[in-house]
N, CA, C and O atoms as CSV, one atom per row, in Angstrom:
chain,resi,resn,atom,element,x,y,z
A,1,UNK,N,N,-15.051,8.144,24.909
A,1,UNK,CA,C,-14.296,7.162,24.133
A,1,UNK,C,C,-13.982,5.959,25.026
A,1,UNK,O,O,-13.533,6.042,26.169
A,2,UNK,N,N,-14.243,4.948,24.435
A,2,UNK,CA,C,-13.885,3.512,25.406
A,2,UNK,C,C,-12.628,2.706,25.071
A,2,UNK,O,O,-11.759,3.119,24.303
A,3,UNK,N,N,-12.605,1.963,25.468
A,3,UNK,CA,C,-11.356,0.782,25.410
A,3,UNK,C,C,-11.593,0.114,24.083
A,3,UNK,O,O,-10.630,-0.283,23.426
A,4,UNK,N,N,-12.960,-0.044,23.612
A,4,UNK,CA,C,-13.110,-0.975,22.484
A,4,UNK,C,C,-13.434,-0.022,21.311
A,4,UNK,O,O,-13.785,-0.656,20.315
A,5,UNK,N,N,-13.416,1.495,21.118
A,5,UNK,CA,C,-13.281,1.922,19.841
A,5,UNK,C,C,-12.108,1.414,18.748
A,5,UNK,O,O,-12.134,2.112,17.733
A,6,UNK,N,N,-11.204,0.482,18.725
A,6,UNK,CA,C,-10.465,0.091,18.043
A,6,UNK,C,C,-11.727,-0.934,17.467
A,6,UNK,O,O,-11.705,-1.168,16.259
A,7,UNK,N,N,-12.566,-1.406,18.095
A,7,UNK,CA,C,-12.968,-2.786,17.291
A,7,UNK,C,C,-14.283,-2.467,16.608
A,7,UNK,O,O,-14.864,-3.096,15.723
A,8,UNK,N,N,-14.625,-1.317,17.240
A,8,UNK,CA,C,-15.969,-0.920,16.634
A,8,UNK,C,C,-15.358,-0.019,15.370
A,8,UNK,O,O,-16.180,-0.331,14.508
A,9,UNK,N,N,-14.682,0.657,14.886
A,9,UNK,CA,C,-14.111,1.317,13.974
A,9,UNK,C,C,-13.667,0.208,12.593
A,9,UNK,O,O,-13.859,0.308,11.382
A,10,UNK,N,N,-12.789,-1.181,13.707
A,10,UNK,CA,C,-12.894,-1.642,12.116
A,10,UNK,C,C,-14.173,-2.595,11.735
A,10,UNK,O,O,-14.136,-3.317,10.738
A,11,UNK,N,N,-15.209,-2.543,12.532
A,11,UNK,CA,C,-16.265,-2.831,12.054
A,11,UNK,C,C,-16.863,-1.549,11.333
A,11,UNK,O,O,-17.273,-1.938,10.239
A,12,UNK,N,N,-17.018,-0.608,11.433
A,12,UNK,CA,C,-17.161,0.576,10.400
A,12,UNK,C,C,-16.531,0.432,9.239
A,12,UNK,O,O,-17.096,0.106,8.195
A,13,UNK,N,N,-15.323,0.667,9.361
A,13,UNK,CA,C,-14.084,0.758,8.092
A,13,UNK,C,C,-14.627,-0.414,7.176
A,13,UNK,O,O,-15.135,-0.006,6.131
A,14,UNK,N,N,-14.624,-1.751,7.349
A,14,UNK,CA,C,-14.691,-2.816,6.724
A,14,UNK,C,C,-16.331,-2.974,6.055
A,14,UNK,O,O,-16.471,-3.727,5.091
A,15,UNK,N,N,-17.451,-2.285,6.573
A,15,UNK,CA,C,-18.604,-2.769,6.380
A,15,UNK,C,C,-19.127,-3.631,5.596
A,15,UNK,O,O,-19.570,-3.517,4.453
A,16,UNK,N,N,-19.023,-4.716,6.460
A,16,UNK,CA,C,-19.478,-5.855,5.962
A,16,UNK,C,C,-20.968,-5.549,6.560
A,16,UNK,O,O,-21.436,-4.593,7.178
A,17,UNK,N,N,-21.630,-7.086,5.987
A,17,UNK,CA,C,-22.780,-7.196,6.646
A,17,UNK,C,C,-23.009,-7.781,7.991
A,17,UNK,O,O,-23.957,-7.539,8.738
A,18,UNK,N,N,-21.999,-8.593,8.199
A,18,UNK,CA,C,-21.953,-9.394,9.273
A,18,UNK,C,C,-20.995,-9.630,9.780
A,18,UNK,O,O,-20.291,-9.445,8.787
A,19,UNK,N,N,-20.072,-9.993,10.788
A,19,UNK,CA,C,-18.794,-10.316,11.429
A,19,UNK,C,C,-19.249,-11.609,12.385
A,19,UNK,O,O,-20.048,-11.693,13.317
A,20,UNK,N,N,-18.602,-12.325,11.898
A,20,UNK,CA,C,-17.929,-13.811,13.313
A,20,UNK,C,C,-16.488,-13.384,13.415
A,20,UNK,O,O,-15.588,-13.306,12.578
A,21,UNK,N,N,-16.551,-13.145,14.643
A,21,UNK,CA,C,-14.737,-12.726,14.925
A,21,UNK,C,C,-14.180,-13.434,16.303
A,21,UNK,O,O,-14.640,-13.231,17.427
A,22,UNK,N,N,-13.009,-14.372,15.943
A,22,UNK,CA,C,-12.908,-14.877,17.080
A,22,UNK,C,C,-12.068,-14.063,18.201
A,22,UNK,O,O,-11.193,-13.336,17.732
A,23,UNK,N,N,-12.182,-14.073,19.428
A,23,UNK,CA,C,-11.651,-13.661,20.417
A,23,UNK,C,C,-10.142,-13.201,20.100
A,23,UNK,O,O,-9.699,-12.090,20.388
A,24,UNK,N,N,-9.445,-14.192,19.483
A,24,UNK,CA,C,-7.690,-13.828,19.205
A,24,UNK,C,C,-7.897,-12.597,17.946
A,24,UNK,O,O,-7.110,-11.680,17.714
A,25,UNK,N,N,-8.867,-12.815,17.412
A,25,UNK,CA,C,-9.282,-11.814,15.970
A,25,UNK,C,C,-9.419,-10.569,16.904
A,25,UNK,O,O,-8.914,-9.483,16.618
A,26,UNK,N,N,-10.073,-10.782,17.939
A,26,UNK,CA,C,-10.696,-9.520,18.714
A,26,UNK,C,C,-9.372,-8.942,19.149
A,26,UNK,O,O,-8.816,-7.941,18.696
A,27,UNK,N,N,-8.968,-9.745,20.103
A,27,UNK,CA,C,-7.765,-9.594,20.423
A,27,UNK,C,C,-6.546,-8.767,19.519
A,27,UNK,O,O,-5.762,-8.048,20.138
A,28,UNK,N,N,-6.459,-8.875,18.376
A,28,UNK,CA,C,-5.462,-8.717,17.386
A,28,UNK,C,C,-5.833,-6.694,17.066
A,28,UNK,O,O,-5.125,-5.688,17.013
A,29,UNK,N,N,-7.472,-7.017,16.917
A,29,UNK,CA,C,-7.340,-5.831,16.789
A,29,UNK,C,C,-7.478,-4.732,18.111
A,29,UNK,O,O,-7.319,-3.524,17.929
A,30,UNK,N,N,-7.734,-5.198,19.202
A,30,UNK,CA,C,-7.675,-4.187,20.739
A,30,UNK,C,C,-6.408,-3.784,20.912
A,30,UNK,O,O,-6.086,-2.716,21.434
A,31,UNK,N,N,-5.382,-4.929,20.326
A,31,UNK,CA,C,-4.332,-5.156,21.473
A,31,UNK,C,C,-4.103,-5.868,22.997
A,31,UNK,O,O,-3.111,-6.033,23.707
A,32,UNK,N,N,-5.783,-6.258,23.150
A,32,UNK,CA,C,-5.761,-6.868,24.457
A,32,UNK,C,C,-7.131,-7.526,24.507
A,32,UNK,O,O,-8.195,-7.246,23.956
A,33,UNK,N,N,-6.758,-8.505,25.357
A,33,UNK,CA,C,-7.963,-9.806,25.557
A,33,UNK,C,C,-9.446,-9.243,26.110
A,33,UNK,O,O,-9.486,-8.618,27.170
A,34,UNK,N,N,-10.543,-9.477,25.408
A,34,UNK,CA,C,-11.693,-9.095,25.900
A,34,UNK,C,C,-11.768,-9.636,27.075
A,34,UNK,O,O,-11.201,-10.726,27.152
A,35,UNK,N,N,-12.390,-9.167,28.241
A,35,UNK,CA,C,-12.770,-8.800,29.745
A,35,UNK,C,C,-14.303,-8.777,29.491
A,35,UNK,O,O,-14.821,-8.658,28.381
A,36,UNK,N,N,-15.122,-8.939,30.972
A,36,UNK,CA,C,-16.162,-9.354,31.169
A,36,UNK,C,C,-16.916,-7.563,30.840
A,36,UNK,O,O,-18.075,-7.442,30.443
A,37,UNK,N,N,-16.155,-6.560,31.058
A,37,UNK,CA,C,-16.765,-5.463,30.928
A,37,UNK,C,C,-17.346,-5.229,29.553
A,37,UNK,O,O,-17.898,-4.159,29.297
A,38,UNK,N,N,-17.226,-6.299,28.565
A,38,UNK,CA,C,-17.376,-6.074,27.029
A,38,UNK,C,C,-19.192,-6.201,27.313
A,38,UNK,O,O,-20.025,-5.527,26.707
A,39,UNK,N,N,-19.436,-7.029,28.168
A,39,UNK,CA,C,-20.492,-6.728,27.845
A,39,UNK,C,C,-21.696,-5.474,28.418
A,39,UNK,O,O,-22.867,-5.230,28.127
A,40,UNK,N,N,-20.683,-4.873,29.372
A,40,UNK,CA,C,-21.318,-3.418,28.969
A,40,UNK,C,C,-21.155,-2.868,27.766
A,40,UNK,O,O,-22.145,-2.380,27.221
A,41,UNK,N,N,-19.966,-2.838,27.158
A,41,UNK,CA,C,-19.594,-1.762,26.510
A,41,UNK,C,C,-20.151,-1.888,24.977
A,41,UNK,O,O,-19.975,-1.116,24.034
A,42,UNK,N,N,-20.971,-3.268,25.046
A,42,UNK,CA,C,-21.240,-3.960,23.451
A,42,UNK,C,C,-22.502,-3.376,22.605
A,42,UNK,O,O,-23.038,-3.761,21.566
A,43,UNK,N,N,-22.778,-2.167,23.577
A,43,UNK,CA,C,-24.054,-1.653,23.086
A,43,UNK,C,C,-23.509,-0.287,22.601
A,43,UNK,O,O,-24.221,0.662,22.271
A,44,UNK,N,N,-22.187,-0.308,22.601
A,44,UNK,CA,C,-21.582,0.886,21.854
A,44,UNK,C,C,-21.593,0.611,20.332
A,44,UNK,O,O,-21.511,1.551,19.541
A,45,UNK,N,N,-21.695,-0.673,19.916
A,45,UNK,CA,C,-21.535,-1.215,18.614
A,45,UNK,C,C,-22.641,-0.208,17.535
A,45,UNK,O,O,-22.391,0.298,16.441
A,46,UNK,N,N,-23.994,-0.180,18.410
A,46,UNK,CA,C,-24.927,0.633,17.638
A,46,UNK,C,C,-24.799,1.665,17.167
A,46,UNK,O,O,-25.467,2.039,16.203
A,47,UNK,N,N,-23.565,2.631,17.961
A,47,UNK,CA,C,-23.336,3.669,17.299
A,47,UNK,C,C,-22.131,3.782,16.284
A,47,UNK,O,O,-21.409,4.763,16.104
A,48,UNK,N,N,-22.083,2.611,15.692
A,48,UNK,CA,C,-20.594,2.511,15.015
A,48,UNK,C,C,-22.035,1.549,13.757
A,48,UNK,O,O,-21.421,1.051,12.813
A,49,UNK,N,N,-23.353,1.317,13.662
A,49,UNK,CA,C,-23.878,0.488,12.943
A,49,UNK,C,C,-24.103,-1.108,13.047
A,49,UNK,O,O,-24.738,-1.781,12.235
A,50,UNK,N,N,-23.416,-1.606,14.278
A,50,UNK,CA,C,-23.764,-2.936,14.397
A,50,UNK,C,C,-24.414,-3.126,15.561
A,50,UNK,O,O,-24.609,-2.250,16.404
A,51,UNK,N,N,-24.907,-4.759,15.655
A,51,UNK,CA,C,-25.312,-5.111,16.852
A,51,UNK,C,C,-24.259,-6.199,17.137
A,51,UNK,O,O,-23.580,-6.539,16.168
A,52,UNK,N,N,-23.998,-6.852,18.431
A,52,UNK,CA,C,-24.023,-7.752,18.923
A,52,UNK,C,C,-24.928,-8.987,19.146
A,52,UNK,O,O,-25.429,-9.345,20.213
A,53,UNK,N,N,-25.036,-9.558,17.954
A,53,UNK,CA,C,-26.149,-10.462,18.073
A,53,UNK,C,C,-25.697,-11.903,18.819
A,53,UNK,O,O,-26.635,-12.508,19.337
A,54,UNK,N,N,-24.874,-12.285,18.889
A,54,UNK,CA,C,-24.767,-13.775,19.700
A,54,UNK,C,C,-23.039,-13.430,20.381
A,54,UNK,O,O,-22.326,-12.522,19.954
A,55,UNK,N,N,-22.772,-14.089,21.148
A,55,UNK,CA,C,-21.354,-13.804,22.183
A,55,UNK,C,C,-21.264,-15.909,22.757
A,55,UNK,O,O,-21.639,-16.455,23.795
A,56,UNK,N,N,-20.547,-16.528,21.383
A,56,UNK,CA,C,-19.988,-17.647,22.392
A,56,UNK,C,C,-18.841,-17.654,23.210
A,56,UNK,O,O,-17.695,-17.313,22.920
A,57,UNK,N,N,-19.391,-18.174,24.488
A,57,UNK,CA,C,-18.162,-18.349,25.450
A,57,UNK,C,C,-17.393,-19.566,25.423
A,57,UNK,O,O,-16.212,-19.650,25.759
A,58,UNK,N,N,-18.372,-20.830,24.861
A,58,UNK,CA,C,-17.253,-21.560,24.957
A,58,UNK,C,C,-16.779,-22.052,23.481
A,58,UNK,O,O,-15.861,-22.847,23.282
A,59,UNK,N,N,-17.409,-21.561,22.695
A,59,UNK,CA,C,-16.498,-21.753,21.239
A,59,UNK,C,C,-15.503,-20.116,21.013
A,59,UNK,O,O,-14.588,-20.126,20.189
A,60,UNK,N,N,-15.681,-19.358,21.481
A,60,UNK,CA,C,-14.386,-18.208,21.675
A,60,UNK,C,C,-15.232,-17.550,20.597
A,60,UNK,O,O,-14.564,-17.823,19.600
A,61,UNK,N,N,-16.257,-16.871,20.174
A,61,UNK,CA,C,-16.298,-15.911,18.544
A,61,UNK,C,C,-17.467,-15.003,19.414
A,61,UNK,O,O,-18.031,-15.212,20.488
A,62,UNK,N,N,-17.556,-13.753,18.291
A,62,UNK,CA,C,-18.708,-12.862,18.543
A,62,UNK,C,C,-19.010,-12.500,17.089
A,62,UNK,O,O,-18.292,-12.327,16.105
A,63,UNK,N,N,-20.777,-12.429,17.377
A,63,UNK,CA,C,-20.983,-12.246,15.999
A,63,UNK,C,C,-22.070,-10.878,16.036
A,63,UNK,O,O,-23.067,-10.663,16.726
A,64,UNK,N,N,-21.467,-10.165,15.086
A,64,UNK,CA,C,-21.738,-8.722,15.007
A,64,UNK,C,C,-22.468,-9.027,13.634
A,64,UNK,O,O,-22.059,-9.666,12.665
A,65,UNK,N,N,-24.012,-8.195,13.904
A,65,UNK,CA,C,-24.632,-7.616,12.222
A,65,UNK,C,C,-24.828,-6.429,12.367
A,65,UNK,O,O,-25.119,-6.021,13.491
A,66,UNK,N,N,-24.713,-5.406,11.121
A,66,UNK,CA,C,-25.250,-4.478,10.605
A,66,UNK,C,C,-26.548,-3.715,10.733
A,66,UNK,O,O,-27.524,-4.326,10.297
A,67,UNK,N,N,-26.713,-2.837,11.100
A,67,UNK,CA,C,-28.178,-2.546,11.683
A,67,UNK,C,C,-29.064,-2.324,10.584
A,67,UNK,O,O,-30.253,-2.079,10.789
């Protein structure tokens, strides 16, 4: 279990097709500010049904699709 099963869950729960979620969005649902380790951990998304398809750094969002 990781630090970011809170965010991959409500990407489950909600199944959408797609997510743009900004950082404070991210934030809101961790409880705490994404860290550089996200991008290890972003390949956990697949087992929750999404990918990580784009990560802006300097507009603040991540955008998750549906596998």
């Amino acid at each position: 279990m990781s630090k970011y099963n809170p965010l991959w869950e409500y990407l489950k729960e909600n199944k959408k097709e797609n997510y743009k979620l900004s950082y404070n969005e991210i934030k809101k649902i961790l409880g705490f500010s994404l860290d550089h380790s996200f991008l290890t951990y972003k390949k956990e998304a697949c087992n929750y049904g999404y990918i990580v398809v784009k990560i802006s750094m300097k507009e603040k969002w991540i955008m998750f699709n549906k596998l």
